[in-house]
Every structure is written in C-alpha cells, then in structure tokens.
Backbone and ligand atoms as CSV (ligand in chain L), in Angstrom:
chain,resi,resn,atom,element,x,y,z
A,1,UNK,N,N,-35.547,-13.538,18.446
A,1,UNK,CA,C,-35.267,-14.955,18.258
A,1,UNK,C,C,-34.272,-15.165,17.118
A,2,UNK,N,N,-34.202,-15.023,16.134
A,2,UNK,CA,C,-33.734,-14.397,14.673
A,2,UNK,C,C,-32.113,-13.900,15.175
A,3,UNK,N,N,-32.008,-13.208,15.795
A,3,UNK,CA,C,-30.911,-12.468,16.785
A,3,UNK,C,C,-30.104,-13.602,17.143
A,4,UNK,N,N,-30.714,-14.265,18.533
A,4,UNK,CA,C,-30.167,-15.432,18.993
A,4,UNK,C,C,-29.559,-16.335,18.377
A,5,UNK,N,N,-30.530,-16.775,16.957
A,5,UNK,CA,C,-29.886,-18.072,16.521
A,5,UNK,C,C,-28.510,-17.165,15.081
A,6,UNK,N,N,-28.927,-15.761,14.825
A,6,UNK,CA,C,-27.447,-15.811,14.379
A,6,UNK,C,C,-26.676,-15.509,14.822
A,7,UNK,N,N,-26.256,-15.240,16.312
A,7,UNK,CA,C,-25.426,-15.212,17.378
A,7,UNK,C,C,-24.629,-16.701,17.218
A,8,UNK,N,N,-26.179,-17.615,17.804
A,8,UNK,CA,C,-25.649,-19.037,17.693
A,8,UNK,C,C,-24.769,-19.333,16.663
A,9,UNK,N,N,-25.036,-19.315,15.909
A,9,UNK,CA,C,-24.584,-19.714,13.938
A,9,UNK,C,C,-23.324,-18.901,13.903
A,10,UNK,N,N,-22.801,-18.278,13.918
A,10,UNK,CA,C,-22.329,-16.968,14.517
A,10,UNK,C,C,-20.374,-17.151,15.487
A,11,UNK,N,N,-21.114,-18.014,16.568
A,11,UNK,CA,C,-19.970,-18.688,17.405
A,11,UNK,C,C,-19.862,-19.638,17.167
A,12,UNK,N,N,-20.858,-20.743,16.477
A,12,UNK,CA,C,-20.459,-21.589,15.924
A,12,UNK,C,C,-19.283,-22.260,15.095
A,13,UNK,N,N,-19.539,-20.806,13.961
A,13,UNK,CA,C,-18.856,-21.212,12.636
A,13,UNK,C,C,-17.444,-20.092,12.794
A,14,UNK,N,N,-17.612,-19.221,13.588
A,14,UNK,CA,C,-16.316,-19.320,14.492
A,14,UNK,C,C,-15.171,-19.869,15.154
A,15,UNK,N,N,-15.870,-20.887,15.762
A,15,UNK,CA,C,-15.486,-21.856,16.751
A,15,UNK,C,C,-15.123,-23.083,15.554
A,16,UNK,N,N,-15.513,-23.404,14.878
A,16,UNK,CA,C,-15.376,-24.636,13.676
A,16,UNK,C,C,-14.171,-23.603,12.435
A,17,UNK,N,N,-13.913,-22.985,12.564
A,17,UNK,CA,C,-12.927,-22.496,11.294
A,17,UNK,C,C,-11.705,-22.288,12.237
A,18,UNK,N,N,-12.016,-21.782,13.315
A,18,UNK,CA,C,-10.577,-21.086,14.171
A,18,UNK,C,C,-10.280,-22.684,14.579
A,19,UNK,N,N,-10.866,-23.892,14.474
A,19,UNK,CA,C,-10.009,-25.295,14.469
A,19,UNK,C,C,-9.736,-26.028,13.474
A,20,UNK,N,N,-10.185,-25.205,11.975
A,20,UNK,CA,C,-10.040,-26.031,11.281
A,20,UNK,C,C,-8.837,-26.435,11.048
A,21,UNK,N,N,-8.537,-27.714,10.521
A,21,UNK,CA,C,-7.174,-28.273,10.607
A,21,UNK,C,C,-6.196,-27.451,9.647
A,22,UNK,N,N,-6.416,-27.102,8.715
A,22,UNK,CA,C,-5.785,-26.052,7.624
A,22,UNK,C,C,-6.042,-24.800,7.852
A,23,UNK,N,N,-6.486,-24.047,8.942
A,23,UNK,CA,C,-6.595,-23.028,8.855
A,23,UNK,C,C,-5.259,-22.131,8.996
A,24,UNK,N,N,-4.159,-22.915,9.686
A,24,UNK,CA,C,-3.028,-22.503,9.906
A,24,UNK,C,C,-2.184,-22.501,8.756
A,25,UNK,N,N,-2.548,-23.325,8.000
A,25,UNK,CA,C,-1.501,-23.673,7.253
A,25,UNK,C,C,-1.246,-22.752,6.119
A,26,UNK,N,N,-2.129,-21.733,5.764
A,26,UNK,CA,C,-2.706,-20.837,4.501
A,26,UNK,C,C,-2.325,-19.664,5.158
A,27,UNK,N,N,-1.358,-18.867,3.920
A,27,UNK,CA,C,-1.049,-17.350,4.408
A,27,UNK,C,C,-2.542,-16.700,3.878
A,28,UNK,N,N,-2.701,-15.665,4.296
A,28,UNK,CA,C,-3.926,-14.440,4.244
A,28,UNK,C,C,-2.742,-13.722,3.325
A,29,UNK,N,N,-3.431,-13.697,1.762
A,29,UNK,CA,C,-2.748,-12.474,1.067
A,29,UNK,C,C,-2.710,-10.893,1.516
A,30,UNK,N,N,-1.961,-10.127,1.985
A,30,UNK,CA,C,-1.950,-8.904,2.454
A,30,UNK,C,C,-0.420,-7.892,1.613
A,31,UNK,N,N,-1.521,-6.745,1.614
A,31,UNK,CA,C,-0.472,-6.224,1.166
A,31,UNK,C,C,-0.110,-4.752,2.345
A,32,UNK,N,N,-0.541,-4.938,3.252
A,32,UNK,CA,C,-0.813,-4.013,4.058
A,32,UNK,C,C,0.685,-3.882,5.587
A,33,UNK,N,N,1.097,-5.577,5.538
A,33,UNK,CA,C,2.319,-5.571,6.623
A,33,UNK,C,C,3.380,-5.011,5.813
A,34,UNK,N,N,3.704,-5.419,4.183
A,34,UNK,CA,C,4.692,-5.002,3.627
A,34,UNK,C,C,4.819,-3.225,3.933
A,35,UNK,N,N,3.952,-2.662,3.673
A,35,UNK,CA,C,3.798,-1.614,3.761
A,35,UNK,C,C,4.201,-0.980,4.928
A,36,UNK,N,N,3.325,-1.522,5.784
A,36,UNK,CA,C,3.630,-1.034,7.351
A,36,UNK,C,C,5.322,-0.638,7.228
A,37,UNK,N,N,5.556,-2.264,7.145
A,37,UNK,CA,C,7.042,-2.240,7.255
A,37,UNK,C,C,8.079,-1.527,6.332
A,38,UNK,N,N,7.667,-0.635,5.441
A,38,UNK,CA,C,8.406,0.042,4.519
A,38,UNK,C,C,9.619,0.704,5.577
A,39,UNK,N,N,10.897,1.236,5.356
A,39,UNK,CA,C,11.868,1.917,5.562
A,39,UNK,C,C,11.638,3.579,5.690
A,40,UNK,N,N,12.059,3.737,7.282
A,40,UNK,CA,C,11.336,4.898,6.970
A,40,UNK,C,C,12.494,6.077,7.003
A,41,UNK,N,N,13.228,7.188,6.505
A,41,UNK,CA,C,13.918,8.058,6.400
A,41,UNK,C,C,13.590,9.463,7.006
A,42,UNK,N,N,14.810,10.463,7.255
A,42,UNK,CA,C,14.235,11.817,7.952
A,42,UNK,C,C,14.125,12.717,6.894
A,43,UNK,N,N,13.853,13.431,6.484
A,43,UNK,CA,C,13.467,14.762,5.494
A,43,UNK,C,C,13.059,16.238,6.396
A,44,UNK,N,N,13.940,17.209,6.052
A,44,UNK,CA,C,13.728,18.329,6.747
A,44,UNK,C,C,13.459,19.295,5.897
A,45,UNK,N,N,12.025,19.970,5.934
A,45,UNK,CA,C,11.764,21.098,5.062
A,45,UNK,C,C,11.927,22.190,5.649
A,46,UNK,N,N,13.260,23.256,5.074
A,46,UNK,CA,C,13.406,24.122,5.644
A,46,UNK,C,C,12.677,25.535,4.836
A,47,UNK,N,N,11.800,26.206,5.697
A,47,UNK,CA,C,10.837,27.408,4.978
A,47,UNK,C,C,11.353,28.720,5.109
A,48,UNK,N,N,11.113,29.291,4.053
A,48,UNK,CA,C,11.525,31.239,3.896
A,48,UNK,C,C,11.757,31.610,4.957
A,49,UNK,N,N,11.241,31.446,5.996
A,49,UNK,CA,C,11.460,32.018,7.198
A,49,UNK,C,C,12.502,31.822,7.923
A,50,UNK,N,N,12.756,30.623,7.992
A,50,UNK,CA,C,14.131,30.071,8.334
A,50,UNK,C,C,13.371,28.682,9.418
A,51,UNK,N,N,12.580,28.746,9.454
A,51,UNK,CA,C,11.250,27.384,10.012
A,51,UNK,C,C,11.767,25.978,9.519
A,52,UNK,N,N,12.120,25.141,10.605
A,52,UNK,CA,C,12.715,24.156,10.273
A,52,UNK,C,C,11.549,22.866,10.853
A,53,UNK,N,N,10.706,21.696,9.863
A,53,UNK,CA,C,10.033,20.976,9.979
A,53,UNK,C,C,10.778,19.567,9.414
A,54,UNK,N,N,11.456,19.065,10.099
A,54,UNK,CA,C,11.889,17.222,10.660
A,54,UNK,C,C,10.687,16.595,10.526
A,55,UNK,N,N,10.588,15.675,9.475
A,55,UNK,CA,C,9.772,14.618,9.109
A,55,UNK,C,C,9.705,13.318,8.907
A,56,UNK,N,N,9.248,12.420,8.991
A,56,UNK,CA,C,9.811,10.766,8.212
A,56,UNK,C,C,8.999,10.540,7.316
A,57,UNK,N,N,9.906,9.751,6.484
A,57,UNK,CA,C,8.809,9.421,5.218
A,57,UNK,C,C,9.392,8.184,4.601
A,58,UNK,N,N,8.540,7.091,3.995
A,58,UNK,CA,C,8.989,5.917,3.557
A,58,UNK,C,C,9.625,5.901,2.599
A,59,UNK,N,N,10.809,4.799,2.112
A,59,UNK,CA,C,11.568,4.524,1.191
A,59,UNK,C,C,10.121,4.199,0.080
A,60,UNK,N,N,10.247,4.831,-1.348
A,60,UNK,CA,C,9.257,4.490,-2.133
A,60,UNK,C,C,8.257,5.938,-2.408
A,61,UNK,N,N,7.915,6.277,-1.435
A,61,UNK,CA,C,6.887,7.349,-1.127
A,61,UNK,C,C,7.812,8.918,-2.087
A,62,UNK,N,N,6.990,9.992,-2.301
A,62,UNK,CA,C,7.145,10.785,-2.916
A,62,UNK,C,C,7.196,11.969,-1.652
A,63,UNK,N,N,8.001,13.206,-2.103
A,63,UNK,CA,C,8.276,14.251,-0.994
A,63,UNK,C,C,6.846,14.811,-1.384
A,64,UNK,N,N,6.151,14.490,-2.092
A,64,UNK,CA,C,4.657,15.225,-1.447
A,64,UNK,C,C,3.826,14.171,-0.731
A,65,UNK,N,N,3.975,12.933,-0.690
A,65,UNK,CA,C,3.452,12.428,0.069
A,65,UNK,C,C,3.783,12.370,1.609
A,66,UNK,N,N,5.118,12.848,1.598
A,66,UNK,CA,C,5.892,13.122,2.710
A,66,UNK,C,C,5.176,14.593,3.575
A,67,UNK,N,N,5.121,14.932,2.587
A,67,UNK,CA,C,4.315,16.793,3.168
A,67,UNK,C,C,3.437,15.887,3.591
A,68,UNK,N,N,2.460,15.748,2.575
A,68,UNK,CA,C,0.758,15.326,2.857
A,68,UNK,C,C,0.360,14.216,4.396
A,69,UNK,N,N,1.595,12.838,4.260
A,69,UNK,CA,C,1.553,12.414,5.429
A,69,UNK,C,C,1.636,12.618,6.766
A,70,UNK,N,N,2.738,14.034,7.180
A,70,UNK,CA,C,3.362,14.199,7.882
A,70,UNK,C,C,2.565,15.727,8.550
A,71,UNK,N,N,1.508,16.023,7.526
A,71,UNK,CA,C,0.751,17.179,7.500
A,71,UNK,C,C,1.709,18.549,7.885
A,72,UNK,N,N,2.150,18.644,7.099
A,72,UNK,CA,C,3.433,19.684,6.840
A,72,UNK,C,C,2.638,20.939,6.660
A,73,UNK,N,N,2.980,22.135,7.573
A,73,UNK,CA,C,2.035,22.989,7.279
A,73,UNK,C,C,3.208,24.163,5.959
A,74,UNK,N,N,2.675,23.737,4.810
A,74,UNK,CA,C,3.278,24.372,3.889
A,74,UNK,C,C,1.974,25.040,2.825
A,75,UNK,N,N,1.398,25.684,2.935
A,75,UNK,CA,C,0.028,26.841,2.190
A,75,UNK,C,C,-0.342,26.319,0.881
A,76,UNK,N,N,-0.548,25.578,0.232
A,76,UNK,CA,C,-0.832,25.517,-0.829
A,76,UNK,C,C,-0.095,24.593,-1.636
A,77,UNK,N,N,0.344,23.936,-0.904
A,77,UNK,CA,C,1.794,22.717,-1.598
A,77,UNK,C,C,0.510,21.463,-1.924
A,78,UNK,N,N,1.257,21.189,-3.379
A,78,UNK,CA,C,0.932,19.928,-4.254
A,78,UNK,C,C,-0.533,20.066,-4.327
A,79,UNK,N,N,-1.442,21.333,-4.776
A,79,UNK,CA,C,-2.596,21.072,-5.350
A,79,UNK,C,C,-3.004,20.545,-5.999
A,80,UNK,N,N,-2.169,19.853,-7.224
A,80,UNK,CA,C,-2.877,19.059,-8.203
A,80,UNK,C,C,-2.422,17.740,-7.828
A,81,UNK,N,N,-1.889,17.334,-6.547
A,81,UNK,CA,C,-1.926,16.076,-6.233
A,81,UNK,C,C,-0.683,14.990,-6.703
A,82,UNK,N,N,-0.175,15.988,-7.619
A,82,UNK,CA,C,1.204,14.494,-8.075
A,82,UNK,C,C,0.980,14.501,-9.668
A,83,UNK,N,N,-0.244,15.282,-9.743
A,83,UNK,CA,C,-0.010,15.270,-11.409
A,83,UNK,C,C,0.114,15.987,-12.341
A,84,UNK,N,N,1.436,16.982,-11.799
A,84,UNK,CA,C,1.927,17.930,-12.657
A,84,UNK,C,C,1.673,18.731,-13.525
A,85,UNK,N,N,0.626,19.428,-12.909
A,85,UNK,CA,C,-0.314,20.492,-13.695
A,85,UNK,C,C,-0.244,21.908,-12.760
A,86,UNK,N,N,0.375,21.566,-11.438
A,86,UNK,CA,C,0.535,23.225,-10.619
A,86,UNK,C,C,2.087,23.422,-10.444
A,87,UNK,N,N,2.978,22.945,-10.085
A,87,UNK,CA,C,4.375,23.791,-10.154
A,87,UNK,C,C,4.092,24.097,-8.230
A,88,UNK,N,N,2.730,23.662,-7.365
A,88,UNK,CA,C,3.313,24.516,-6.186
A,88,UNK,C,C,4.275,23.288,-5.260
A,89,UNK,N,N,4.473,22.274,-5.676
A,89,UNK,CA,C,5.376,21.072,-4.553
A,89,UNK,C,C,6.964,21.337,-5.094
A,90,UNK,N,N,6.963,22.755,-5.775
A,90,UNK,CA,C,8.226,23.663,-6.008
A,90,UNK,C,C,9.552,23.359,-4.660
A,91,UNK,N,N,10.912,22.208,-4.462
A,91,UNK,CA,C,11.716,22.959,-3.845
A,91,UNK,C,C,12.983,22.942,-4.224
A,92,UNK,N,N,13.789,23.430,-3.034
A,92,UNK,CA,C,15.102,23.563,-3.779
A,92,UNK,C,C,16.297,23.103,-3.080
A,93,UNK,N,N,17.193,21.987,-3.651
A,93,UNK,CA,C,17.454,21.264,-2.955
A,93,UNK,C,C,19.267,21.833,-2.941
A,94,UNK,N,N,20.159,21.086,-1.944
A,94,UNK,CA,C,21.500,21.767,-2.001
A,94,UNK,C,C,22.402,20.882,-3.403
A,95,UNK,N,N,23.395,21.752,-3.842
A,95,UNK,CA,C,23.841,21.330,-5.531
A,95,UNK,C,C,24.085,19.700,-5.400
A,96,UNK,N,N,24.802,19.256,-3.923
A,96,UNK,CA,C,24.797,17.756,-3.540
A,96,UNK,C,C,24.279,16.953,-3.926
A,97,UNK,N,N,22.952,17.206,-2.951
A,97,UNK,CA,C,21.376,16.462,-3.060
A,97,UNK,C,C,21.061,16.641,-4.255
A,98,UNK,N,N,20.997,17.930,-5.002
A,98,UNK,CA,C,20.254,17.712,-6.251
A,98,UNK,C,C,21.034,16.864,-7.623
A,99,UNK,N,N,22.298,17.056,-7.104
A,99,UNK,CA,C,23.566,15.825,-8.004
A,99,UNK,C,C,23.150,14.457,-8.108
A,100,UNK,N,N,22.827,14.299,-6.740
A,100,UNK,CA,C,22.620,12.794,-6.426
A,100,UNK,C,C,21.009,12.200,-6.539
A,101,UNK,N,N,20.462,12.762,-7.110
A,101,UNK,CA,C,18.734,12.578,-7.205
A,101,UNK,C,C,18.802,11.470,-8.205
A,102,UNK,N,N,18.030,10.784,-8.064
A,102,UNK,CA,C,18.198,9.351,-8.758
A,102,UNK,C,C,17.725,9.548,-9.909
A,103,UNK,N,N,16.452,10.615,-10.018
A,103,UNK,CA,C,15.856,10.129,-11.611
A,103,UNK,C,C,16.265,12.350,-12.046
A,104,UNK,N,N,16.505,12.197,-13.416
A,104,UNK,CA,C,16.465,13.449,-14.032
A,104,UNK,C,C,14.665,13.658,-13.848
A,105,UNK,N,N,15.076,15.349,-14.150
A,105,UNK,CA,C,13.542,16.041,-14.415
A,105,UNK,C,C,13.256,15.256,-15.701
A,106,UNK,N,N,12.135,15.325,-15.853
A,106,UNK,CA,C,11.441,14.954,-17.193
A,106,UNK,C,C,11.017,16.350,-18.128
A,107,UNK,N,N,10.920,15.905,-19.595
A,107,UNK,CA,C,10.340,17.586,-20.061
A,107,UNK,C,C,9.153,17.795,-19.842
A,108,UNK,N,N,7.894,17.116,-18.912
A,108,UNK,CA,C,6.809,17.632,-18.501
A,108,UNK,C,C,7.010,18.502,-17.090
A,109,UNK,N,N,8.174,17.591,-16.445
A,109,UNK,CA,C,8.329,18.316,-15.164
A,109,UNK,C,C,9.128,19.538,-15.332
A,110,UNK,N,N,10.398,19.392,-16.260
A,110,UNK,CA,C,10.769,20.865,-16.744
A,110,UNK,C,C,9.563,22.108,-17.382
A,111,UNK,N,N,8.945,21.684,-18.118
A,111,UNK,CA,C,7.703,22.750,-18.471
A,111,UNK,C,C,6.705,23.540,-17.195
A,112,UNK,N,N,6.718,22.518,-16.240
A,112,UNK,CA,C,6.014,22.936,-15.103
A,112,UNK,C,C,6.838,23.930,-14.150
A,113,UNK,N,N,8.219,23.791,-14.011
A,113,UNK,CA,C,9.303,23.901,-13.305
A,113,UNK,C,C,9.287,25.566,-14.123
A,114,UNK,N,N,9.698,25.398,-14.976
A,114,UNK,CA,C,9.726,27.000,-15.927
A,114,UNK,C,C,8.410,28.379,-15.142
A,115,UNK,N,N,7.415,27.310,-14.946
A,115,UNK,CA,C,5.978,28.328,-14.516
A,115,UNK,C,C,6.586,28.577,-12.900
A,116,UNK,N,N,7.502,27.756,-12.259
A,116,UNK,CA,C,7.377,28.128,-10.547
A,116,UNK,C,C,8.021,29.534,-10.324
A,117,UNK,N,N,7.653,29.935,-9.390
A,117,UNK,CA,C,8.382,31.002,-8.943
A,117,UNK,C,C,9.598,30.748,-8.119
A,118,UNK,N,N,10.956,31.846,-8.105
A,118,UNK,CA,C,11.999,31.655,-7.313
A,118,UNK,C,C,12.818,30.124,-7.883
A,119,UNK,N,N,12.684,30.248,-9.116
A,119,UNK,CA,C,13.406,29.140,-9.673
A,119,UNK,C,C,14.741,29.130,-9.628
A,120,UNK,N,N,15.529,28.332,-9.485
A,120,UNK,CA,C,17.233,27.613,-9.239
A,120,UNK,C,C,17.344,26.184,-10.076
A,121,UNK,N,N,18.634,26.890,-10.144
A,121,UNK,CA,C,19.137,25.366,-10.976
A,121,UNK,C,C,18.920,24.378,-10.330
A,122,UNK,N,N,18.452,24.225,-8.933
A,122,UNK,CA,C,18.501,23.166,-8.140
A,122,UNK,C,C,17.178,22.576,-7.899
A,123,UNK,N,N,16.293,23.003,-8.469
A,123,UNK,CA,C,14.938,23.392,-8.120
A,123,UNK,C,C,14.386,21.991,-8.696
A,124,UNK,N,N,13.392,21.458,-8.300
A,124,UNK,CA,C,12.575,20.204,-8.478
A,124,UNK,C,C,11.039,20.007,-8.485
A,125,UNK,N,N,10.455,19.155,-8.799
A,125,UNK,CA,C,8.932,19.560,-7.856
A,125,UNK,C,C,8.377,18.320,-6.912
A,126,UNK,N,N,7.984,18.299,-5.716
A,126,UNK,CA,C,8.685,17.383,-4.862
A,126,UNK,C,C,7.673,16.273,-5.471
A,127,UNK,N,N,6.608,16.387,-6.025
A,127,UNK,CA,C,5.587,15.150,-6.649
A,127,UNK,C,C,6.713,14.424,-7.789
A,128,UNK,N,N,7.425,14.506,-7.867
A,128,UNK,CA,C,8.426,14.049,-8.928
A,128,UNK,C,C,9.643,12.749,-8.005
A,129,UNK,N,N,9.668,13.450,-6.813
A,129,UNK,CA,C,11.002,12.707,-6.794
A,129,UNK,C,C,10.796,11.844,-5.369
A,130,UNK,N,N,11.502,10.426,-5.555
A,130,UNK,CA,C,11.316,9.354,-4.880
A,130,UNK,C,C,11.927,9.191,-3.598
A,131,UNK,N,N,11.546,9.178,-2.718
A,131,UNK,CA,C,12.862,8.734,-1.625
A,131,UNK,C,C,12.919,7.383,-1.848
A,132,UNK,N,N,14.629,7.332,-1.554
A,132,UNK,CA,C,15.719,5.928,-1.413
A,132,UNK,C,C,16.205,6.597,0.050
A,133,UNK,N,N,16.782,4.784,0.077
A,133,UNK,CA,C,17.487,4.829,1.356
A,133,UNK,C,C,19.065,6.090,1.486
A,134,UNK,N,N,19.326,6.322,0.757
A,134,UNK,CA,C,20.315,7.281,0.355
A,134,UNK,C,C,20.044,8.920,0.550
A,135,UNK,N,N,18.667,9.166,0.851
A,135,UNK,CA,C,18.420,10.279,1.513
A,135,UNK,C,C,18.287,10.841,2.394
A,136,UNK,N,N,18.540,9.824,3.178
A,136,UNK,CA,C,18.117,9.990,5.061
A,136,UNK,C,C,18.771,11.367,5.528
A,137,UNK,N,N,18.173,11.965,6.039
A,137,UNK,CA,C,18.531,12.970,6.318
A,137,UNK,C,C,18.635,14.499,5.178
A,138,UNK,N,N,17.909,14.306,4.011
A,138,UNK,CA,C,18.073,15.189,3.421
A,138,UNK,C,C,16.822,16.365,3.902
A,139,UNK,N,N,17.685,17.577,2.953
A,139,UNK,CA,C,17.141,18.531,3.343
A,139,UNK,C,C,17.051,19.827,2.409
A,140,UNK,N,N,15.914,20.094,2.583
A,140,UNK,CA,C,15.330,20.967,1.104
A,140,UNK,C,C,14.761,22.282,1.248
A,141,UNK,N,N,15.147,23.094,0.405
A,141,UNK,CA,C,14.241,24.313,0.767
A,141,UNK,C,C,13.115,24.660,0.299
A,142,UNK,N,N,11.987,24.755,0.433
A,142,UNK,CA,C,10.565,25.625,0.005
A,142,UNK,C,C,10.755,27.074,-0.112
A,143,UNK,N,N,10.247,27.549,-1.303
A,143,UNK,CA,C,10.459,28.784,-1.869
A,143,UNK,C,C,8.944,29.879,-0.952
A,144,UNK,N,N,9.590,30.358,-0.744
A,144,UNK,CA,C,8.690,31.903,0.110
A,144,UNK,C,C,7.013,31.555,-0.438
A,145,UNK,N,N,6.998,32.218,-2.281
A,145,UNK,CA,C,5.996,31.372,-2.934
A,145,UNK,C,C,5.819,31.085,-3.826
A,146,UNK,N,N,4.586,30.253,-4.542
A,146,UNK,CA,C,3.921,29.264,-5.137
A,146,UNK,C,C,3.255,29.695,-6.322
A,147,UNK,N,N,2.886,29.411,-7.150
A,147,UNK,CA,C,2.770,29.290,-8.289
A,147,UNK,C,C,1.806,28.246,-8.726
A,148,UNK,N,N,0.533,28.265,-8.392
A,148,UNK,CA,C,-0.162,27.404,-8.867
A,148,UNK,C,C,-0.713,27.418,-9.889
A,149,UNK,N,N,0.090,26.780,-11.024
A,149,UNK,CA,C,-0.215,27.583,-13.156
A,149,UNK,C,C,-1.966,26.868,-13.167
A,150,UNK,N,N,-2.539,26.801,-12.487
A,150,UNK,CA,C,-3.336,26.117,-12.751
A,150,UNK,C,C,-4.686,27.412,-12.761
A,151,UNK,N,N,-4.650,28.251,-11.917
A,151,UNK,CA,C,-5.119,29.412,-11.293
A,151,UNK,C,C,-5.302,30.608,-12.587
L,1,FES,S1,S,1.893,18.575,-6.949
L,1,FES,FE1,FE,1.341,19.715,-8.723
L,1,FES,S2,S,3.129,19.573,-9.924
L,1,FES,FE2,FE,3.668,18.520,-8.129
C-alpha cells in the first residue's frame, strides 16, 4: 500500500514540476556538456618496437591522461599518477615538437627526468605536458624502459 501511494506521490510531483511554469526558464548548472564537448586531437605513441598506437585526446587533458583514457597498452606508464615521483610517463618527442611545447620542464620535473632511463635532450614526462590545439597530430616516442625511482 505504502508502494502505491509513493508511486502515486511519485507521478504526481512529476507531472506538477515537468509543467511548472519556470521550469524552462532555469539553466541546470552542469559542468559535464562543457566537457563532453572539449576539442579532441590525434596523438601517436610510437613504441621500441616500432608499434604504432593513434589515439585522441582532449585539448586541456595531459599525455598521461591520454595513455590512461585511451588505455594505451604501455607496461608500467605513469605509476604515480601525475605526481612526479616515478619518471615512468618518460617520452621523447621530435626536436620540433619538443621546440614548440608550450610550458618549459620545471626543476621538479627536471630532477625526475635525470632518474629516467634512455634520456634525450628531447625527453619530457608526459604527466607534465598539456595538449593544445597546436598538437594535432603529434607524435612521440616511448623509451624501450622505465624507471620507476619510486621502486
Ligand atoms: S606519472 Fe609519475 S612522473 Fe609522470
């Protein structure tokens, strides 16, 4: 009985809000369409092997979130998550791409960078760096292996 009448109560107050006269008139704060709608870019991680993995990833988003989203099968990439305590989201980008990277290393990310293995002047750690619309199509190399200073 209990059931019934909050069924009743239920379609009721359903039925009385989906007419209320203002119900239209009021946006629903969301932050969830912006998102949706983020810009999305290609990123190609090319591996030791010569294994080539084509990905998309949003304008804003980080190349490890790009791995992590895209479930990139790369062994051990970005264990500590983005907060620069392992050195393994280690890659290495062409002198171009790495010219044109919007933000410098930092000296926490250089200290970490020192511990990776198969280091290059070109070398980055992908929890560091942002995609812009200006990357579409970039393309990076992952080092054979990893270095997790954390271990
Ligand atoms: S994910 Fe650990 S330093 Fe980038």
């Amino acid at each position: 009985m209990a059931h019934r009448t909050f069924i009743r109560n239920f379609i009721f107050l359903s039925t009385k809000f989906s007419r209320h006269k203002n119900y239209h008139n009021h946006r629903i704060f969301s932050t969830t369409v912006p998102l949706l709608n983020k810009k999305q870019i290609e990123i190609t991680f090319v591996k030791a092997n010569g294994e080539r993995d084509t990905v998309k990833g949003s304008i804003g988003d980080s190349l490890l979130d790009v791995v992590v989203n895209n479930n990139v099968d790369l062994e051990g990439f970005g264990a500590c998550e983005g907060t620069l305590t392992c050195s393994t989201c280690h890659l290495i980008f062409s002198k171009k791409d790495f010219d044109q990277l919007p933000n410098k290393a930092t000296d926490e990310e250089l200290d970490m960078l020192d511990l990776a293995f198969e280091l290059t002047d070109t070398s980055r750690l992908g929890c560091q760096i942002t995609l812009t619309e200006e990357m579409d199509g970039l393309e990076v190399k992952v080092p054979a292996t990893i270095n997790d200073v954390r271990a």
